[in-house]
Structures are given as structure tokens and as C-alpha cells.
C-alpha positions in Angstrom: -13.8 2.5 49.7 -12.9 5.6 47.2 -10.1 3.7 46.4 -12.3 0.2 45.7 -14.5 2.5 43.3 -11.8 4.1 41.6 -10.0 0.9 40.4 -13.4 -0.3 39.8 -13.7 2.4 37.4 -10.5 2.2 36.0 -10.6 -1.5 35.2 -14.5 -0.7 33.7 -12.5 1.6 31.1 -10.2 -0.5 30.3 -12.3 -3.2 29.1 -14.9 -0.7 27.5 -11.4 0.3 25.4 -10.2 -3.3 24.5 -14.0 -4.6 23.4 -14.2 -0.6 21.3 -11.2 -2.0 19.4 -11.6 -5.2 19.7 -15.0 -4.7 17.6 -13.1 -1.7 15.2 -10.9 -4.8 14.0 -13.9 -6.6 13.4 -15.8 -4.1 11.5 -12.9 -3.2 10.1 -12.0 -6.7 8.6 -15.6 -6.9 7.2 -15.8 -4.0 5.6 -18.1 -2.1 7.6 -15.7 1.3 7.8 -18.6 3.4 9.1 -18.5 1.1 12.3 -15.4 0.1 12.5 -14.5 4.6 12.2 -17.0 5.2 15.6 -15.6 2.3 17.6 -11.9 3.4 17.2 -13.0 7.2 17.7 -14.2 5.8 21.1 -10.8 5.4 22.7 -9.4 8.2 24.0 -5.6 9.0 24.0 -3.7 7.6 27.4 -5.9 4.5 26.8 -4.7 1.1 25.4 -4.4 0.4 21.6 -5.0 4.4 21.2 -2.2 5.0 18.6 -3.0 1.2 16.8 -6.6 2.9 17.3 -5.8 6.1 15.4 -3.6 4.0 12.5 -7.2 1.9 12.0 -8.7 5.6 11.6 -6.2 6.8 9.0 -6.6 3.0 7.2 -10.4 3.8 7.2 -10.3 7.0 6.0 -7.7 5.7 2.9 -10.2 3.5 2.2 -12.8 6.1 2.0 -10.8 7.7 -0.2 -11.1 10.9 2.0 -7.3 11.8 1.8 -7.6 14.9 4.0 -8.5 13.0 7.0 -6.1 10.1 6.2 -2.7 13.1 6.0 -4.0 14.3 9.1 -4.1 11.2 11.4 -0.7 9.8 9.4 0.8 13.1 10.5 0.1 13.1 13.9 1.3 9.9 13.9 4.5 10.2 12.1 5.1 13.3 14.1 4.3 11.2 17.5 6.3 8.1 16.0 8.9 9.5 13.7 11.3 6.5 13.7 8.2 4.0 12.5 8.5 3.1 8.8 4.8 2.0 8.6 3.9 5.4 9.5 6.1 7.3 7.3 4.7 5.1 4.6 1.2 5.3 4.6 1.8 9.2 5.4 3.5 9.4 2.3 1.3 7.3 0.2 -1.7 9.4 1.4 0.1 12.4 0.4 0.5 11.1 -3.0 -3.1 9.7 -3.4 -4.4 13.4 -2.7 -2.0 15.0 -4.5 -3.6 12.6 -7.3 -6.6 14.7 -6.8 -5.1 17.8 -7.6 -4.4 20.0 -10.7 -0.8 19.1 -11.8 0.2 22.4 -9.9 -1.2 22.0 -7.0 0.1 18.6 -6.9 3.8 19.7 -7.6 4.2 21.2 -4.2 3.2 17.9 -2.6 6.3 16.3 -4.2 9.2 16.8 -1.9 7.4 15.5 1.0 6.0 12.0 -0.9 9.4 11.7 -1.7 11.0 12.7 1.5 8.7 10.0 4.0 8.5 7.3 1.0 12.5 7.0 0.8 12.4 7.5 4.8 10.6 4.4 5.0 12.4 2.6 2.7 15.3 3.8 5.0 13.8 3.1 8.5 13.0 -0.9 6.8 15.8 -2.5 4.8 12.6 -4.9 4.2 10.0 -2.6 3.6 8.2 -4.1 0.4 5.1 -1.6 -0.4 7.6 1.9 0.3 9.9 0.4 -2.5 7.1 -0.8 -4.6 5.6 3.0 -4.5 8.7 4.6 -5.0 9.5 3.0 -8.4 6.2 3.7 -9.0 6.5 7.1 -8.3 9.6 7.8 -10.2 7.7 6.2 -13.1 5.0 8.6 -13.5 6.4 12.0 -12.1 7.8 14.0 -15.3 10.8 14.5 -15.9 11.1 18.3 -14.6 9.8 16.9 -11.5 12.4 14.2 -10.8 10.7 11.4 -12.7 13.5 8.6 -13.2 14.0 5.6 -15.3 17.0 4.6 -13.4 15.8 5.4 -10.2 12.5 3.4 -10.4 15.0 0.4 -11.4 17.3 1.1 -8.4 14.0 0.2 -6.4 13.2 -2.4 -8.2 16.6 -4.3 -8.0 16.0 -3.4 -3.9 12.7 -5.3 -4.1 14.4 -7.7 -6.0 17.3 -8.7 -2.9 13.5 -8.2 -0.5 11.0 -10.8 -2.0 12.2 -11.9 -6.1 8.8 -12.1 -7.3 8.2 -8.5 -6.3 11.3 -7.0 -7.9 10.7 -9.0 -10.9 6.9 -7.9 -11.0 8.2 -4.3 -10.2 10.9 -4.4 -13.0 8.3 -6.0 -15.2 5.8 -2.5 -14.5 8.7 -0.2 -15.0 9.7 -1.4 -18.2 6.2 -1.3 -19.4 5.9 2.2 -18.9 9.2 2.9 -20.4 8.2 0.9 -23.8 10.4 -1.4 -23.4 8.2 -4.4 -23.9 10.7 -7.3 -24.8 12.4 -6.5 -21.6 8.9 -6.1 -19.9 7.6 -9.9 -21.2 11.0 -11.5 -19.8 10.3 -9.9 -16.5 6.7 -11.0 -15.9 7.8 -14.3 -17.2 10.5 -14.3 -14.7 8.1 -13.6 -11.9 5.8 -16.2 -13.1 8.6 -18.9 -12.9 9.8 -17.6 -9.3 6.1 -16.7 -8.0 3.3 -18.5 -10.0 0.3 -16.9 -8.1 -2.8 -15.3 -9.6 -0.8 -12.1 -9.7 1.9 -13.2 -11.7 -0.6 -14.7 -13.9 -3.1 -11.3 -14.1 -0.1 -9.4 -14.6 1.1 -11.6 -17.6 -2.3 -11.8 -18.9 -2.6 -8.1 -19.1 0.2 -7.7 -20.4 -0.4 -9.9 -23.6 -3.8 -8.5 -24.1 -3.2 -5.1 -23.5 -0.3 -3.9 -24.1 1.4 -6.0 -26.7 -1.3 -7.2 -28.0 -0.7 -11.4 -28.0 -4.0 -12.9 -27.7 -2.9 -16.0 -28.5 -0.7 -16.6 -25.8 -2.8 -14.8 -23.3 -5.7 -17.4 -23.6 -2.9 -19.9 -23.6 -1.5 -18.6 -20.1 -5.4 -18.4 -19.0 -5.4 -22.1 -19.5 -2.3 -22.9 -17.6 -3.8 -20.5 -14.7 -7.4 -22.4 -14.2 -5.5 -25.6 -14.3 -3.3 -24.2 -10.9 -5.7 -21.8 -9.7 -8.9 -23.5 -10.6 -11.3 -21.7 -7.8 -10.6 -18.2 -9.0 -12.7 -16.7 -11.8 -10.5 -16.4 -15.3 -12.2 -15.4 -17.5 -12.7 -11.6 -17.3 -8.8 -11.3 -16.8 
């Protein structure tokens, strides 16, 4: 009979975890991060979906913006999981978003280690999009004392490019906007425009025009061309 009750038990734990996490998705997806944080922080380790459980945490807290909690549960996690890009990623990227927070000293020492899991991502995943994406990115705004690279952010870029075209040429396209070289930039967002053609390409071509090189003419132009093939999204405060 102990035995009967102890299954019993076991099996009522199970499915008190799987509906906890079942609902954390759910809250998660709506928005509702409060939620969505105390449902996950109901399942305990040794249960199922605990690590996917404590990755939903660390997403939350990102999303809070509250980039202490977010290195901690990314670090356990990397540290528990130290082959997983994903991991390694979002470690790294929370690492960076605090270190974003600091005073440029502060920040320095936080460096190495943004560098260090970002590349190890890109590593772990030959396909790994956003680690590539954030390490051109990186190398964009970091000084120069610091490691900050024109010709490293490309080498990331021409990565994306081989990964998904419309990335690279997006991420080629950002790059040589912040190096001022904005006859390179245009041909680039153009490029991704004629490869991709979503609402991104179009924002980021958009913006471009209007802000940076400052061609209204052909931005309102290009925000005709997008209503006509994205009609249901909202144009005109781009």
C-alpha cells in the first residue's frame, strides 16, 4: 500500500510540474513576466523541464531588465551546460547589457568574459545567428584600447552572411554605418532589401535615409513601396 501512495505521489508531482510550466510558457508568451517568474520558480531541480524552467527565469529577468538576476541564472546554467551555445549566448549578452549599466570602468572589466562566451557560442554553433549578430556589434562600439575592431565586426558579418544573406547584409549594412562609410552602408541595406524584403529591411532602409544621410525623398519613396507589400503594418511613424 506504501508503495501505491508513493507512486501516487510521485505521479501528483509530476503533473503539478508539467501544468507549473506548462502555464510559465503561457504567461510567458503573453507577457505577463510576474506570472510566468512564480510558476517557473515552482519547479524544483530533479523535476522535469527544471533547466528549460530556469532558462524561462533568466529570459524573464532579461526582460525586466534586472541584469543581476539574468548573469546569475545564465551562469549556473552555462556552468551546468557548458557545451550549450544558447547558454553561452544569452550569458554573454546579459553580461554586456549590465555592463551597459556601468561607468565605462566598471564596465571594462566585464570585457573579456562578453567576448570569451559570445565567440564560444559562435564556436559551439557554426549557425548561430544572434552570437554573430552581437559580436559585430560589439566590436563596433568597444574603443579601440579595448579591442574595438572594424575588421573584426566585418569578419562576423561575412559569417552571417554564409548563415542567413539578409542578416549579413543587414549586419554589414550597421557596421558600415557606424564606421561612416555611408555609400557602402546604402548598397548594403539595399542588398538586404533585394535578398530579404521584410519590414526590417524596409525600417532599416528607411532609417537610414532619414536619419543618417539625410534623403527624405527617397525614404518616403521606399515608405510607398513598403505599404504597398506590407500593407497591415503601420508606416508611417517609421
Amino acid at each position: 500500500m506504501r508503495i501505491i501512495y508513493a507512486l501516487l505521489f510521485m505521479c501528483s508531482v509530476a503533473v503539478s510540474a508539467q501544468n507549473s510550466y506548462e502555464n510559465g510558457v503561457k504567461h510567458f508568451k503573453r507577457e505577463n513576466l510576474t506570472a510566468a517568474l512564480l510558476d517557473f520558480k515552482n519547479i524544483s531541480i530533479g523535476e522535469n523541464k527544471y533547466w528549460k524552467a530556469q532558462e524561462y527565469i533568466g529570459d524573464v529577468y532579461a526582460k525586466q531588465e534586472n541584469w543581476d538576476e539574468s548573469v546569475e541564472v545564465y551562469e549556473n546554467l552555462v556552468e551546468t551546460f557548458p557545451q550549450d551555445a544558447n547558454f553561452n549566448f544569452k550569458y554573454g549578452g546579459a553580461l554586456g547589457m549590465k555592463a551597459l549599466t556601468l561607468s565605462k570602468m566598471e564596465a571594462a572589466f566585464y570585457i573579456s568574459d562578453i567576448k570569451y562566451y559570445l565567440k564560444k557560442a559562435a564556436q559551439l554553433d557554426e549557425n548561430h545567428i544572434e552570437a554573430r549578430w552581437a559580436l559585430a556589434k560589439l566590436y563596433m562600439q568597444l574603443p579601440g584600447i579595448l579591442g574595438g575592431n572594424t575588421s573584426t565586426a566585418y569578419k562576423y558579418t561575412d559569417e552571417l552572411l554564409q548563415i542567413s544573406p539578409v542578416d549579413g547584409w543587414l549586419a554589414k549594412g550597421y557596421v558600415a554605418t557606424e564606421d561612416k562609410d555611408f555609400q557602402a552602408a546604402e548598397k548594403y541595406y539595399k542588398n538586404a532589401l533585394t535578398v530579404g524584403g521584410s519590414i526590417t529591411c524596409y525600417q532599416e532602409l528607411i532609417h537610414f535615409y532619414e536619419n543618417k544621410i539625410n534623403k527624405k525623398e527617397q525614404a518616403q519613396q521606399l515608405r510607398k513601396e513598403a505599404q504597398e507589400k506590407h500593407p497591415s503594418y503601420n508606416w508611417t511613424n517609421i
